[in-house]
N, C-alpha and C positions, 0 to 999 in steps of 0.2 A: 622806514628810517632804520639805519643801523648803525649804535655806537660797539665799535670796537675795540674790545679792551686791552689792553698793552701788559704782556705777564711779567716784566720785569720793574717798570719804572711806573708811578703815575703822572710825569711830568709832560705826559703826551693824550689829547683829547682829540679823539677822531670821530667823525660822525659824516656818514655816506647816503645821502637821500636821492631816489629818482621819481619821476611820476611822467607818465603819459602826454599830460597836458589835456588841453580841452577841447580841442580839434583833432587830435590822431586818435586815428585805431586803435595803432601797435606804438610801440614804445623801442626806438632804434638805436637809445642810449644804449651804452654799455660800461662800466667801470668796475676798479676791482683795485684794493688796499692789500700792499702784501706787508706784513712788519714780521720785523728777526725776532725769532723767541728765546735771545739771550744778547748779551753787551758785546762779548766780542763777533757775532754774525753780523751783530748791526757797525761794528769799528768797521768792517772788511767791506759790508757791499749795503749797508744804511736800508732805509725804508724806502717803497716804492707806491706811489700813489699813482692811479690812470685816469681819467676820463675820454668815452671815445663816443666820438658821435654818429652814427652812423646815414648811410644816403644808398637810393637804389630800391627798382621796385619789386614787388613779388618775394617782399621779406628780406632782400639781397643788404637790404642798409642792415639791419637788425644781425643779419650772420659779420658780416665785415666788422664791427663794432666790437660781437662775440667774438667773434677770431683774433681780433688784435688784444685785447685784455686777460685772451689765454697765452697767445705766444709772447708777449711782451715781455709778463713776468718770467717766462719759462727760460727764453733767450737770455735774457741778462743776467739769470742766477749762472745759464752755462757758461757765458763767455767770464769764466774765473779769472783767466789770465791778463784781463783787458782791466785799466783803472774805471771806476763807475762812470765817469760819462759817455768814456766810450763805449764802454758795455752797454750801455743806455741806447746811443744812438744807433750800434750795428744792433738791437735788439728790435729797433721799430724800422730800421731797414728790414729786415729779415723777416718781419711779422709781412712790411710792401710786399714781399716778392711771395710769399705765401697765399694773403686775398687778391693779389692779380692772377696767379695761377687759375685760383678758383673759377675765379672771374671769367679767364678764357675756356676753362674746362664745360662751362655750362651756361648757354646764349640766356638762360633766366637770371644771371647772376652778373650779366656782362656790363663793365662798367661802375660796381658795386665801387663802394668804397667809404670811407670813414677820417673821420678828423684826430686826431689824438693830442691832448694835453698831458705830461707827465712831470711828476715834481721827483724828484730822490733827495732824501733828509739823510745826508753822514756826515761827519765831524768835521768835513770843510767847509760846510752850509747847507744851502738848496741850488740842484739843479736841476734845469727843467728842459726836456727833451718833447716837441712839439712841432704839430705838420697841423694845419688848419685854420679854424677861428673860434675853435672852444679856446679859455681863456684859464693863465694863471693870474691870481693877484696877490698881495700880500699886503697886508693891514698892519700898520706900528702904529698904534698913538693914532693920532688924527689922521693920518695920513694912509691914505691906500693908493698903490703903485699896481699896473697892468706888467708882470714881469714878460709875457709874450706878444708877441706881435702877430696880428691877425695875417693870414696868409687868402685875404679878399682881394677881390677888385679894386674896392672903396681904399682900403689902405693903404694896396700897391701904387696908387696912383698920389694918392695925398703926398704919401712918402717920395713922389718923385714933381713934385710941385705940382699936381694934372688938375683939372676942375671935379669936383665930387657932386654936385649939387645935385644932380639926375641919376647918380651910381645907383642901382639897389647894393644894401650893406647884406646880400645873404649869395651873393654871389662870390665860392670862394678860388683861390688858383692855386692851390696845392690841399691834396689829401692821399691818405693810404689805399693805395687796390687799383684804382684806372690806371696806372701807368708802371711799368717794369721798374722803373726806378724811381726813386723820390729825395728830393732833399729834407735832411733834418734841421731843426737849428735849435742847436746846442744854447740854454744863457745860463749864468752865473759860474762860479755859486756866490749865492747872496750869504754870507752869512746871518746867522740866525740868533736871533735876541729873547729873552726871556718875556712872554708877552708877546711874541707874534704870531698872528693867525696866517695861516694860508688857504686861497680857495681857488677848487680847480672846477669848473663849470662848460657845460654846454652852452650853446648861445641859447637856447629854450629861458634861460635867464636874463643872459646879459642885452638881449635883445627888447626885454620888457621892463629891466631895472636897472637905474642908473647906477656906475661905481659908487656916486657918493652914499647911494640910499644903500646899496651894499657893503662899503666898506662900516656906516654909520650901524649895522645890522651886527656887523662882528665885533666891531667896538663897545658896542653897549651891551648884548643881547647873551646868554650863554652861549654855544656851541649848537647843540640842540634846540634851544630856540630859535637862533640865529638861520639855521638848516630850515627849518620847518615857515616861518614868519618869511623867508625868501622865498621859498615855492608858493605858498601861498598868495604871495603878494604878487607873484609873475602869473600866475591863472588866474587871477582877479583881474589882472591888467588884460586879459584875452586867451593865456595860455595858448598862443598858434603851434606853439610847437613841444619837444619833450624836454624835459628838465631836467637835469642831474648836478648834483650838488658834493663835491666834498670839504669838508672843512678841517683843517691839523690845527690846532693851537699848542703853542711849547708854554710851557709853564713849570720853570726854573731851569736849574744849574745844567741838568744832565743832557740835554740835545742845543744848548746854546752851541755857539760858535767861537772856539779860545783860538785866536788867530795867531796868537805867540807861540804856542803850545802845541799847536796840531799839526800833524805830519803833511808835507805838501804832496798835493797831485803827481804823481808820473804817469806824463801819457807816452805813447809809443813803443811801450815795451818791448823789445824783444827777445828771443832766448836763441843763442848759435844750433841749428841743428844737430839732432844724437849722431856722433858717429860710430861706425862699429869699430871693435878692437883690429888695430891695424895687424895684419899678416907677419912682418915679420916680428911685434914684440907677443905674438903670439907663440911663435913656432918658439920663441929665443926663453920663453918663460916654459913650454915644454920639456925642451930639451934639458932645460935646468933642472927640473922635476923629475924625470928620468935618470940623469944623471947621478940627482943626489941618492934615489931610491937602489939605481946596481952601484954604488958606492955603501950602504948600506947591509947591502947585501952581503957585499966583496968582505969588510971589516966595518962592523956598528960604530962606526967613531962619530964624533961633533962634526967632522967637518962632511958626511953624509945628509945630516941632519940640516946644515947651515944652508948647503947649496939647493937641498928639496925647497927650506922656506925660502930661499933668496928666487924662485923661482914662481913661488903662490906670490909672494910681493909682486912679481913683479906683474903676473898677470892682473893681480888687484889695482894697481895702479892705472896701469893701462887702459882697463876697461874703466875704473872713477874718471882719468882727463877723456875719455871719449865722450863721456854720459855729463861731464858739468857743462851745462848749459852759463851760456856768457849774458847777463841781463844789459840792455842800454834802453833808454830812452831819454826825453827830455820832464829831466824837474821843472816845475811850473813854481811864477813868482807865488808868494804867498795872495797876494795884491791881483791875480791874472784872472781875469774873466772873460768865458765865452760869450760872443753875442754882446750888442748895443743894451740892453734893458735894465733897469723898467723902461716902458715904452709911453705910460701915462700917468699923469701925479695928480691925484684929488684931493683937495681937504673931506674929510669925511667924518668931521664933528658937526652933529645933530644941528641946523642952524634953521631959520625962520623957512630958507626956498622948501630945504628938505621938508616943512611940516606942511605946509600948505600942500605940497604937492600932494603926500599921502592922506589927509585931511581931505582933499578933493574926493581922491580914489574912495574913500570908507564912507565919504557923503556920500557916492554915486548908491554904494551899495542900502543904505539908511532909506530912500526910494522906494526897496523892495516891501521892506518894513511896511506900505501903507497898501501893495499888493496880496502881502500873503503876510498880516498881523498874528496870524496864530498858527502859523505852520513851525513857525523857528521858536526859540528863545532870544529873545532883544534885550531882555534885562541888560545881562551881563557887557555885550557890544556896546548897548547907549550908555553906562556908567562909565568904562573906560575913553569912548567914544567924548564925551561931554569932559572928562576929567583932561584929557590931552589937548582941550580944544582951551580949556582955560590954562593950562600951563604954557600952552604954547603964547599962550597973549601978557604973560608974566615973564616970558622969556627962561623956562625954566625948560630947555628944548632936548635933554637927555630923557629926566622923565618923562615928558612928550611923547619924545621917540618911543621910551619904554610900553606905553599904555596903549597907543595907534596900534603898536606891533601886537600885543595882547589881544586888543578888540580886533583884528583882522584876523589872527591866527584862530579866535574863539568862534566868528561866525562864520568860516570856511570847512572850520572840524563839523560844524551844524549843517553845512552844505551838502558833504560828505557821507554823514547818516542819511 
């Protein structure tokens, strides 16, 4: 687990966890947190969070994964000239066309490819730049929203009325690397409130934990516990696959979203091509120069002197209107959102399904207890274990939450040793 510390502000809590899982070898996540280390780097181009998921055999998911969470951030700091989402998306284009290269360069690598979730936090909100089915969500209050839309079978087909009942949910129809081109999709920006969490996840998660037991995880849980109580809970449920985890929680004034206030988007930028200094206010600013200098010569008067400088003027002119670049694009409403999203809305205050559910799961494990009584530590797991089982029957289902998550994260750190 890694908390990342923020050198300007503390109004931002970042914590980056991955792990293997409990079926794979290798570990073919990839993610990478880039934050500005000062206020005005982050006004201009905000923070940058990745998660990528990687696929492909002979290690080929594990490079595709790597490869997009180095180019990603590299690309979008270069394209300065573009406004952040579009630097965002020609970033994870451009990362495409890079692991398809690979891909074709070497039959061990062919078809590699990877998923990518991306959030950017700057002063118009969050935007999130995404090809896959790793997942953004965000967490206000009781409520947790999926800000992106799975790029599977399962959801392509929902989304167009089809029947799902038989879909497997891990088949997906778009990712970075198998194909020369790819589409992005652009959503928000959401603006951002004081108190909201954001998590950018592999399916290794969302695949073995429901949003509301997720969203109910970031609502009650620190940041770091929150991280840690998720992974654990998704490897207890089977772990099939690899996990990665990030979490941002804003916490006050400084990265909210002042929508009266903040400077709106321009996408399209353009700037009129340099021209060179046109020929004849060249020769004509020459000659003036010339002229004023054997005028000089002839008798030092002012008006030698005038016509030298009416001659630098004018070649300085010339060459500033070649070289000013003409900006146009189009300002975007204050109100204007990319993309349809959020795509799903859960209550995710701690309620009786969420206890029993997890209650089930930490029963399962309480079994082991009468297999191997002296291998672990039980104390601590059966006090929280038994403390959660009685407040969940008191209806007191925050604390509940609190103490399951405690006893699971305690006897999986025991698993661990």
């Amino acid at each position: 687990m890694v908390k990342h510390e923020h050198k300007w502000n503390d109004s931002l809590t970042v914590i980056e966890v991955t792990d293997k899982g409990m079926r794979r070898a290798t570990n073919q996540d990839s993610s990478v947190v880039v934050l500005q280390s000062d206020e005005e780097s982050y006004q201009q181009r905000g923070h940058l969070f990745v998660v990528c998921d990687g696929m492909g055999a002979h290690a080929a998911g594990e490079l595709a994964s790597g490869d997009a969470v180095d180019h990603i951030p590299h690309h979008y700091l270069v394209y300065q000239n573009l406004s952040p989402p579009e630097a965002l998306e020609k970033a994870i284009i451009k990362a495409n066309s890079e692991i398809h290269r690979k891909g074709q360069e070497n039959p061990d690598f062919h078809n590699m490819g990877t998923t990518c979730s991306s959030i950017l936090l700057i002063p118009q909100g969050i935007i999130c730049g995404h090809v896959g089915d790793s997942r953004v969500y965000r967490q206000r209050g009781n409520v947790i929203e999926q800000l992106t839309f799975d790029h599977s079978l399962q959801w392509e087909l929902k989304a167009k009325g089809g029947d799902i009942e038989n879909v497997p949910s891990n088949v997906i129809t778009r990712s970075l690397g198998p194909n020369e081109e790819v589409e992005v999709d652009l959503e928000g920006p959401f603006p951002v409130e004081s108190g909201d969490s954001y998590l950018i996840c592999s399916d290794g998660l969302s695949g073995e934990v429901s949003d509301s037991e997720i969203g109910a995880a970031m609502a009650t849980l620190p940041p770091e516990q929150a991280a840690r109580f998720l992974l654990d809970l998704a490897n207890l449920r089977g772990g099939p696959d690899n996990i990665t985890i990030i979490i941002v929680r804003v916490q006050g004034p400084e990265f909210t979203t002042d929508v009266q206030q903040m400077e709106p988007l321009v996408v399209g930028k353009k700037v009129t091509p340099v021209k060179p200094l046109h020929p004849v206010v060249l020769g004509a600013s020459i000659v003036l120069v010339l002229l004023g200098l054997l005028l000089l010569a002839i008798d030092p008067k002012w008006i030698g002197i005038g016509v030298s400088a009416a001659g630098l003027v004018t070649a300085l002119v010339g060459f500033a209107l070649g070289r000013a670049g003409v900006e146009s694009g189009e300002t975007l409403a204050r109100e204007h959102r990319f993309g349809s999203g959020p795509h799903t809305r859960s209550n995710c205050h701690p309620n009786e399904p969420i206890l029993k559910e997890l209650l089930s799961t930490a029963n399962e494990i309480r079994h082991l207890a009468k297999e191997h009584p002296n291998k672990f530590n039980w104390a601590p797991f059966d006090e929280a274990f038994v403390e959660s089982n009685e407040q969940t029957q008191a209806q007191d289902y925050t604390n509940a939450f609190q103490n399951i998550a405690k006893a699971i994260t305690f006897i999986m750190s025991e698993f661990r040793k």
